[in-house]
Biopython code that builds the backbone (N, CA, C, O; Angstrom):
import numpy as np
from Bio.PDB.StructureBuilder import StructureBuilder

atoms = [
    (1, "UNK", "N", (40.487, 171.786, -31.880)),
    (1, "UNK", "CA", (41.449, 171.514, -32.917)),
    (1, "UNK", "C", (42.656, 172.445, -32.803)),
    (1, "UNK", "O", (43.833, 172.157, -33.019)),
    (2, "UNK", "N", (42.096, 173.714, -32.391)),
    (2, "UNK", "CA", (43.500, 174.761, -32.471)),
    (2, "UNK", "C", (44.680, 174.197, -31.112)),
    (2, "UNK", "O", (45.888, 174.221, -31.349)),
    (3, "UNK", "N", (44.106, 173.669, -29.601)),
    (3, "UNK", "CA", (45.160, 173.085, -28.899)),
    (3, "UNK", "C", (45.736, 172.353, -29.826)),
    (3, "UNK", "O", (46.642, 172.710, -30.578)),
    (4, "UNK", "N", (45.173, 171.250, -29.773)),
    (4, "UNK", "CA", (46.448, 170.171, -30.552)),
    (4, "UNK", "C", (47.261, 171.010, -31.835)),
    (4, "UNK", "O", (48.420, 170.641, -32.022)),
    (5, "UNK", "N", (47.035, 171.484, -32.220)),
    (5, "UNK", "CA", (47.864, 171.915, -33.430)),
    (5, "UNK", "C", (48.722, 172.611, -32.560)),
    (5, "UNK", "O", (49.833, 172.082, -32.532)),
    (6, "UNK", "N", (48.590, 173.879, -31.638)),
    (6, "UNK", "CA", (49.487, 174.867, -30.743)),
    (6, "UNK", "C", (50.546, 173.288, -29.588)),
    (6, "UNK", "O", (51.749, 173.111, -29.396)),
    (7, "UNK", "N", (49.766, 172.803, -29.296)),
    (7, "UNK", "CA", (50.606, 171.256, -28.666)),
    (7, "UNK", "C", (51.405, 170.437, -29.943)),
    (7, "UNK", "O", (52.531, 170.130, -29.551)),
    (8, "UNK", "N", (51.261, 170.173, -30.778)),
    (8, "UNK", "CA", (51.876, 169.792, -31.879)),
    (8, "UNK", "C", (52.978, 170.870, -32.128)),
    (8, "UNK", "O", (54.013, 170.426, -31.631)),
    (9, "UNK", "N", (53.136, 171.745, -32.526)),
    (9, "UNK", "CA", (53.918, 172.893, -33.282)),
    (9, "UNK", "C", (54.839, 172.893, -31.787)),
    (9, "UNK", "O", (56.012, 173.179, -32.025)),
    (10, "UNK", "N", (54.604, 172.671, -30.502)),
    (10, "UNK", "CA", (55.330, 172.855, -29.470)),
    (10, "UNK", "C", (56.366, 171.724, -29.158)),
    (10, "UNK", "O", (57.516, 171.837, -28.733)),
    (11, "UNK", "N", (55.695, 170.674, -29.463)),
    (11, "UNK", "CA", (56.771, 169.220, -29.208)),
    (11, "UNK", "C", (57.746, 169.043, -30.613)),
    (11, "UNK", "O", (58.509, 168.077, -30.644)),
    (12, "UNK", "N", (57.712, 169.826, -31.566)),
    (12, "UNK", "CA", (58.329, 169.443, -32.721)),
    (12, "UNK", "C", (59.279, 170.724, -32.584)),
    (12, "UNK", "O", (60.314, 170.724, -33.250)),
    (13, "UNK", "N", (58.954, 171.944, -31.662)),
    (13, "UNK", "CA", (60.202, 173.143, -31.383)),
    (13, "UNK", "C", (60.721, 172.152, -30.402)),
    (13, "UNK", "O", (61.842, 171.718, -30.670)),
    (14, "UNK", "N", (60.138, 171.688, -29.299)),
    (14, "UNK", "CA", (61.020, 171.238, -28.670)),
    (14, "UNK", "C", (62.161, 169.902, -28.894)),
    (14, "UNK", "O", (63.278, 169.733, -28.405)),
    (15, "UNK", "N", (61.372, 169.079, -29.825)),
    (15, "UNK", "CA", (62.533, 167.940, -30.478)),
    (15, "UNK", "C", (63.190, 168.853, -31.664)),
    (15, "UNK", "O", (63.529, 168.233, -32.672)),
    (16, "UNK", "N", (63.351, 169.915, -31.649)),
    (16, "UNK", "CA", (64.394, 170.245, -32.910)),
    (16, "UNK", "C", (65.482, 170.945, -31.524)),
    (16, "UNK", "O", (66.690, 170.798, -31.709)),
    (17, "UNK", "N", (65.110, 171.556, -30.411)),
    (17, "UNK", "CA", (65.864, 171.896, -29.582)),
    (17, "UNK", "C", (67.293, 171.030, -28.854)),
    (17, "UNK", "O", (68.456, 171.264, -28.525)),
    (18, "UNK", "N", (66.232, 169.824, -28.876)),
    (18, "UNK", "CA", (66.891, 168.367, -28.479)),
    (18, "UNK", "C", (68.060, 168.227, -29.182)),
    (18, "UNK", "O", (69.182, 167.975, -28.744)),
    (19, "UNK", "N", (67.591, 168.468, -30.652)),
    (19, "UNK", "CA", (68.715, 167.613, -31.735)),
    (19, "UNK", "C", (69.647, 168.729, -31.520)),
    (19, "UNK", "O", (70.790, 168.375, -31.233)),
    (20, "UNK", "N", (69.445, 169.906, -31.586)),
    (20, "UNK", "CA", (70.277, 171.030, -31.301)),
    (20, "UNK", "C", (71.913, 170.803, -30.301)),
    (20, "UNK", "O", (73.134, 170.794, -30.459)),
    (21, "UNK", "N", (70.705, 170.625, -29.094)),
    (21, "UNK", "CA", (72.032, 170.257, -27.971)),
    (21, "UNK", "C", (72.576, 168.786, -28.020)),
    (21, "UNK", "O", (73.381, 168.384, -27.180)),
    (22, "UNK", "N", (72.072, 167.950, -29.106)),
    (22, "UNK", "CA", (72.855, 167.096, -29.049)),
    (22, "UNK", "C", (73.972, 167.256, -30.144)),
    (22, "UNK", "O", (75.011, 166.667, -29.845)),
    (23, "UNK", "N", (73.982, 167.679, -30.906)),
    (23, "UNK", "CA", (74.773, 168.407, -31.664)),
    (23, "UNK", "C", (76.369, 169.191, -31.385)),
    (23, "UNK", "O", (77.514, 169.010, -31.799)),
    (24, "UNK", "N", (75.701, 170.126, -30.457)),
    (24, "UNK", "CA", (76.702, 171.142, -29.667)),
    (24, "UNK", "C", (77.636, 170.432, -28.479)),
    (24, "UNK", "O", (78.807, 170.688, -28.201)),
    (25, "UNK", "N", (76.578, 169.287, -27.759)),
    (25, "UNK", "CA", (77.488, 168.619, -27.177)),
    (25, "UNK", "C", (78.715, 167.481, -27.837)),
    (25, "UNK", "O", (79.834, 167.103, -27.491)),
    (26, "UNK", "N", (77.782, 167.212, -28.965)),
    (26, "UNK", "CA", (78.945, 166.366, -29.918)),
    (26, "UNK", "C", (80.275, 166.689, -30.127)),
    (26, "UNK", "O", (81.261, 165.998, -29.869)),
    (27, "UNK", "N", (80.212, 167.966, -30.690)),
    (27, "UNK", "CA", (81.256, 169.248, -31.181)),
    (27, "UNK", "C", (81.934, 169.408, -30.237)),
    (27, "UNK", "O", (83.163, 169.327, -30.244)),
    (28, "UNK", "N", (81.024, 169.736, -28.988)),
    (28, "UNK", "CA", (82.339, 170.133, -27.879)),
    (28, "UNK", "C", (83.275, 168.845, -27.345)),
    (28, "UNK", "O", (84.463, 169.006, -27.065)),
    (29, "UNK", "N", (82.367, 167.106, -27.200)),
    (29, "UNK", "CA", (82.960, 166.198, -27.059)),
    (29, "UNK", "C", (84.148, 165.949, -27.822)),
    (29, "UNK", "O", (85.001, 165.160, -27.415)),
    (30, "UNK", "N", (84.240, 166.482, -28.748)),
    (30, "UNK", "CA", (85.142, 166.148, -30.023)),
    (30, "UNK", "C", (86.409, 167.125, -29.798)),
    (30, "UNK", "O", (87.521, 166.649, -30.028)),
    (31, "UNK", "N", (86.294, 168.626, -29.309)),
    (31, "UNK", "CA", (86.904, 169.375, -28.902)),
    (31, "UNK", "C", (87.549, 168.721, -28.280)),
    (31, "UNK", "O", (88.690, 168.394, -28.608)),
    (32, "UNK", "N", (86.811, 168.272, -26.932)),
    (32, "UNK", "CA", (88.180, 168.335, -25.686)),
    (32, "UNK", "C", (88.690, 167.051, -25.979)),
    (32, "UNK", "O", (89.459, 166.823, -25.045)),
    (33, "UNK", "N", (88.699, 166.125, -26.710)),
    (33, "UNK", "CA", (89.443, 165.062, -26.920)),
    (33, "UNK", "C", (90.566, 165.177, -27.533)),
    (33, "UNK", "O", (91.608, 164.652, -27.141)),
    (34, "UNK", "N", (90.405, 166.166, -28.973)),
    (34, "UNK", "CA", (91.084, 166.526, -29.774)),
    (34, "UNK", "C", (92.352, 167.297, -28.755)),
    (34, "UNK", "O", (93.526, 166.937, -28.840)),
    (35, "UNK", "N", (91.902, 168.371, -27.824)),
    (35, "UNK", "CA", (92.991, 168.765, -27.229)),
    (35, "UNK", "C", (93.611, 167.962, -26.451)),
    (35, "UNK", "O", (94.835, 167.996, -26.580)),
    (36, "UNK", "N", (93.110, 167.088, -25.512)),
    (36, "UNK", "CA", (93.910, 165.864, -24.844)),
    (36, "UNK", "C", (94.571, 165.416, -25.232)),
    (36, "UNK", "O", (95.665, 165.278, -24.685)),
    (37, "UNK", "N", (94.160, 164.728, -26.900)),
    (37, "UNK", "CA", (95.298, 164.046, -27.638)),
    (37, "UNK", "C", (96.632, 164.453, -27.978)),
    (37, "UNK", "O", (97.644, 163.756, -28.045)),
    (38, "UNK", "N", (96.433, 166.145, -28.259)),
    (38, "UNK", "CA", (97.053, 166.740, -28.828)),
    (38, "UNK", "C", (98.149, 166.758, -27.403)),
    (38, "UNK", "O", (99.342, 166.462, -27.466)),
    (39, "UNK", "N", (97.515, 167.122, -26.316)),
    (39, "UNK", "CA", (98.797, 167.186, -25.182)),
    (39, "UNK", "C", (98.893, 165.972, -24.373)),
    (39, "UNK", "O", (98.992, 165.871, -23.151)),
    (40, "UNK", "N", (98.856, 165.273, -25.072)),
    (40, "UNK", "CA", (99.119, 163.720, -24.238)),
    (40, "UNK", "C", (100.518, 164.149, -23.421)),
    (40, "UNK", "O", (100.579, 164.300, -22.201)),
    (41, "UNK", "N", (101.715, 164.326, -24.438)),
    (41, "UNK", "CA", (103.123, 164.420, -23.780)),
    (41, "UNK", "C", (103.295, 165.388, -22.821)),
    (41, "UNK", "O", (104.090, 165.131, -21.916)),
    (42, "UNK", "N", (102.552, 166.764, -22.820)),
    (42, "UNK", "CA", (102.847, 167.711, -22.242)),
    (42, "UNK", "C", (101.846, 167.441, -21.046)),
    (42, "UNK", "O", (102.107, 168.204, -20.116)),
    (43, "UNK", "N", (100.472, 166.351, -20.693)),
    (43, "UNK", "CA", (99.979, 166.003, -19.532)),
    (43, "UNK", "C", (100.641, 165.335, -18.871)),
    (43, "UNK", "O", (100.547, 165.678, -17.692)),
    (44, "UNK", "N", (101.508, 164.251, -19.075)),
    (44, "UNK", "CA", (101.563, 162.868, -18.747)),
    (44, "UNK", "C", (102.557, 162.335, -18.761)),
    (44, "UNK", "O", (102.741, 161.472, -17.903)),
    (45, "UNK", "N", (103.911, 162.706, -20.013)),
    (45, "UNK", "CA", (105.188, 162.602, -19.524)),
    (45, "UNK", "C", (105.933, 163.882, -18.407)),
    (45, "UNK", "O", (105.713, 165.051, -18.722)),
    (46, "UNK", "N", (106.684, 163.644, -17.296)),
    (46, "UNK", "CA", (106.847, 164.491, -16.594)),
    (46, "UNK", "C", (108.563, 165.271, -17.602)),
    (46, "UNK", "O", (109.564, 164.883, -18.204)),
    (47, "UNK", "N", (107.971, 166.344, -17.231)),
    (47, "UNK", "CA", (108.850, 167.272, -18.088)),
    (47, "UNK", "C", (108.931, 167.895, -19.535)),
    (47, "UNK", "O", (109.781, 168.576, -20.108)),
    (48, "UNK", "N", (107.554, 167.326, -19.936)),
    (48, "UNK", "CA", (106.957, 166.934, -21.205)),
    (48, "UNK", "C", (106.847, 168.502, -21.864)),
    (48, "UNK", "O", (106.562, 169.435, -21.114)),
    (49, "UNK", "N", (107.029, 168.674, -22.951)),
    (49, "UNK", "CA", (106.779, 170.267, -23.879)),
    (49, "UNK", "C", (106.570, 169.910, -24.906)),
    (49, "UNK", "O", (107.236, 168.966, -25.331)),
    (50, "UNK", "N", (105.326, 170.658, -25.922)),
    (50, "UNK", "CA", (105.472, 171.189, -27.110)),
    (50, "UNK", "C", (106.615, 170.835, -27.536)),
    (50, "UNK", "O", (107.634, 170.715, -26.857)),
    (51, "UNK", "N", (106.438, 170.571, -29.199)),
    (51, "UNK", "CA", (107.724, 170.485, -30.064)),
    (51, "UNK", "C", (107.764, 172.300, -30.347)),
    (51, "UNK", "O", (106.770, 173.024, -30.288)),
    (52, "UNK", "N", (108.715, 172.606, -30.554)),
    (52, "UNK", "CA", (108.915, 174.230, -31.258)),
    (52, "UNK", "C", (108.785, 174.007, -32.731)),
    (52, "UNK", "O", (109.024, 173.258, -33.679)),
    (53, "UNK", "N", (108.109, 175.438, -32.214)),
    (53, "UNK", "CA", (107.351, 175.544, -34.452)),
    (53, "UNK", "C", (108.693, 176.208, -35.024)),
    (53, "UNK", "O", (109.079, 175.915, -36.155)),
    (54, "UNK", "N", (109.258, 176.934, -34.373)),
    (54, "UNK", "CA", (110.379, 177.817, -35.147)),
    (54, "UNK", "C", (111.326, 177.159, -35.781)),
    (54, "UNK", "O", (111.741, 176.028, -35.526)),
    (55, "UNK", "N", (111.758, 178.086, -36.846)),
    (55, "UNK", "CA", (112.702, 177.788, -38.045)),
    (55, "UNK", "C", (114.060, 177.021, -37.247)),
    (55, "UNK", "O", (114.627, 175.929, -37.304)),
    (56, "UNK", "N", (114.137, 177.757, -36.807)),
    (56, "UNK", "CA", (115.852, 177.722, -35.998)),
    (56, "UNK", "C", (115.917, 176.498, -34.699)),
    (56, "UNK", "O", (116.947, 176.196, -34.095)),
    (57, "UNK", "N", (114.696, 175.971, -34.487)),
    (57, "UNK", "CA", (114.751, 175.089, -33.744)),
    (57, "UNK", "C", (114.903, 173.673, -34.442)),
    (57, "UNK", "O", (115.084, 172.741, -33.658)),
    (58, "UNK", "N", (114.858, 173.368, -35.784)),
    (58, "UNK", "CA", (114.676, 172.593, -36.756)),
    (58, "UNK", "C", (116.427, 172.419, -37.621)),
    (58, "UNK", "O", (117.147, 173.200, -38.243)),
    (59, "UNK", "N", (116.527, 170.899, -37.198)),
    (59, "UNK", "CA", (118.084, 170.962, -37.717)),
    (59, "UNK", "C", (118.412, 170.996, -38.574)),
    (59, "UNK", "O", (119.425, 171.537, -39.016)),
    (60, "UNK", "N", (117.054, 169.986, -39.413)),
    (60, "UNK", "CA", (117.404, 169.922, -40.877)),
    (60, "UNK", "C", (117.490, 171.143, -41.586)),
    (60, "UNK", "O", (118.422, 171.211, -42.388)),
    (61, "UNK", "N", (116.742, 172.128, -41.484)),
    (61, "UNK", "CA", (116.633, 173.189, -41.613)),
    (61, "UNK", "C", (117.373, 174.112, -41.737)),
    (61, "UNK", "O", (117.404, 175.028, -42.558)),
    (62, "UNK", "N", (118.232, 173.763, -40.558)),
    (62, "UNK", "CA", (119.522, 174.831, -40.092)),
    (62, "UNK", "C", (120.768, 174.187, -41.225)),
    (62, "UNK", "O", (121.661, 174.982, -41.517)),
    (63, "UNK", "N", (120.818, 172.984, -41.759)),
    (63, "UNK", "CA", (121.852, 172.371, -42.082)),
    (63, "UNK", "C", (121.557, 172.739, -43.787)),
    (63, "UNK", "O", (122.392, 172.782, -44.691)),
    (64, "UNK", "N", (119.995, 172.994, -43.864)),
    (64, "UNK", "CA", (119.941, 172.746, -45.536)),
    (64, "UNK", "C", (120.220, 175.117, -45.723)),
    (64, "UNK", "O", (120.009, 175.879, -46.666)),
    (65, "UNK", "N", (120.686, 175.327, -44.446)),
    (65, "UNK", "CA", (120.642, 177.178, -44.472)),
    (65, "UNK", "C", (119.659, 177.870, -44.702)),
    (65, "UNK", "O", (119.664, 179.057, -45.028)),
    (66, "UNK", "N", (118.414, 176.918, -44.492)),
    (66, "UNK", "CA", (117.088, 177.846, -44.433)),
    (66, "UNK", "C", (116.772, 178.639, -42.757)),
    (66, "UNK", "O", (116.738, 178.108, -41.647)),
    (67, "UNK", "N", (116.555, 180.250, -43.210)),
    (67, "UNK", "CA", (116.579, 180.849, -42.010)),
    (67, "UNK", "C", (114.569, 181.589, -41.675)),
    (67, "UNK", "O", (113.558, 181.591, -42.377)),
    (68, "UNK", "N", (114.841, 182.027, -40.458)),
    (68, "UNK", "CA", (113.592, 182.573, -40.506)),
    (68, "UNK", "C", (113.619, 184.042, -41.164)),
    (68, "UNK", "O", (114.435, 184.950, -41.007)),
    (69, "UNK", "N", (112.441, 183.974, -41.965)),
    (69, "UNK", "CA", (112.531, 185.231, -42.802)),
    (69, "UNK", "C", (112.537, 186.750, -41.854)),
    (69, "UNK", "O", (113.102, 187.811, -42.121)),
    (70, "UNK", "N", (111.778, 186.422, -40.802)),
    (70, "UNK", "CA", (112.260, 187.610, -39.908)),
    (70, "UNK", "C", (113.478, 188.033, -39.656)),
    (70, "UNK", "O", (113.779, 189.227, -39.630)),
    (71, "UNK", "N", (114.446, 186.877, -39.405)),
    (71, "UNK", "CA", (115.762, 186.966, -39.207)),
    (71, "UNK", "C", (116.589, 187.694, -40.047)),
    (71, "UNK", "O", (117.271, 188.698, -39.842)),
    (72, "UNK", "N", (116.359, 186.823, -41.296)),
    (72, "UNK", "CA", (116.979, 187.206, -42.864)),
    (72, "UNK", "C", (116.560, 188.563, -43.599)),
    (72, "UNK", "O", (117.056, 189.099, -44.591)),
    (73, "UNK", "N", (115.690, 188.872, -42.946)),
    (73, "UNK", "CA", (114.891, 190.582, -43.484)),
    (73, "UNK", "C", (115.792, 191.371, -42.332)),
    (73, "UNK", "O", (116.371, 192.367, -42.766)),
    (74, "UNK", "N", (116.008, 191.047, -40.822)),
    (74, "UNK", "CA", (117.084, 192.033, -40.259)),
    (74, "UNK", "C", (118.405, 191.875, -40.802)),
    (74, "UNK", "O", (118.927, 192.879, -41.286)),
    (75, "UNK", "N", (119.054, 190.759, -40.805)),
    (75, "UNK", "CA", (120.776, 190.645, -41.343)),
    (75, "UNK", "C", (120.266, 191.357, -42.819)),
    (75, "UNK", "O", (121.199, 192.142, -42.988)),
    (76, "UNK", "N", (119.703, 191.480, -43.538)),
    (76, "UNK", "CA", (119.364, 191.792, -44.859)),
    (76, "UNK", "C", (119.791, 193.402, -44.309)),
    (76, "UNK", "O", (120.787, 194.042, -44.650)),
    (77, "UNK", "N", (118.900, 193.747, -43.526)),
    (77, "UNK", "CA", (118.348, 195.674, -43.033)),
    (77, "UNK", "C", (120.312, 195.624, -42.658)),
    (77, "UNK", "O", (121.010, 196.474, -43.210)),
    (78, "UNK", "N", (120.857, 194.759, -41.882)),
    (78, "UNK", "CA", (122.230, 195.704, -41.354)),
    (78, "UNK", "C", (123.077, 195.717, -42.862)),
    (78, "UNK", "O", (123.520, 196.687, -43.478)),
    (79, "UNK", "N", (123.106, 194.761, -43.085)),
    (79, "UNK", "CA", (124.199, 194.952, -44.399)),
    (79, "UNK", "C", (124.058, 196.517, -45.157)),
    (79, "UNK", "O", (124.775, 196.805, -46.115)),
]
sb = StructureBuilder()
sb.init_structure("model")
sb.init_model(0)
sb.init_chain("A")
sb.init_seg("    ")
for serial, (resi, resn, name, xyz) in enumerate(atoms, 1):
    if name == "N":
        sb.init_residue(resn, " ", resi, " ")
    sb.init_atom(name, np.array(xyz, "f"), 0.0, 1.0, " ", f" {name:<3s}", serial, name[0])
structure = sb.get_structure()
């Protein structure tokens, strides 16, 4: 009786192991897609870049006189 129970308690670590890595592989499947998608333009159109996160690269931005606060904290420091 004690095998089967020590054989039992062993196939039920090992199907929780299973679900484990199917899990982790899910997550990571999901990862690298997510980044592909994300650089479609920068794989695949030739010459392709990132949009810029910065303030000053942004027209509307520049037109409505919103600056980057880094910027505006130095012109602030010379005055």
């Amino acid at each position: 009786m004690m095998k089967f129970r020590r054989l039992f308690n062993y196939l039920c670590s090992v199907k929780s192991e299973i679900s484990q890595m199917k899990t982790i592989l899910i997550a990571i499947t999901v990862l690298l897609v997510s980044v592909v998608l994300l650089g479609v333009k920068v794989l695949f159109v030739k010459g392709g870049r990132f949009p810029s996160g910065h303030v000053h690269d942004n027209p509307e931005l520049r037109r409505r006189g919103i600056s980057c606060a880094g910027s505006s904290d130095g012109d602030t420091m010379k005055k």
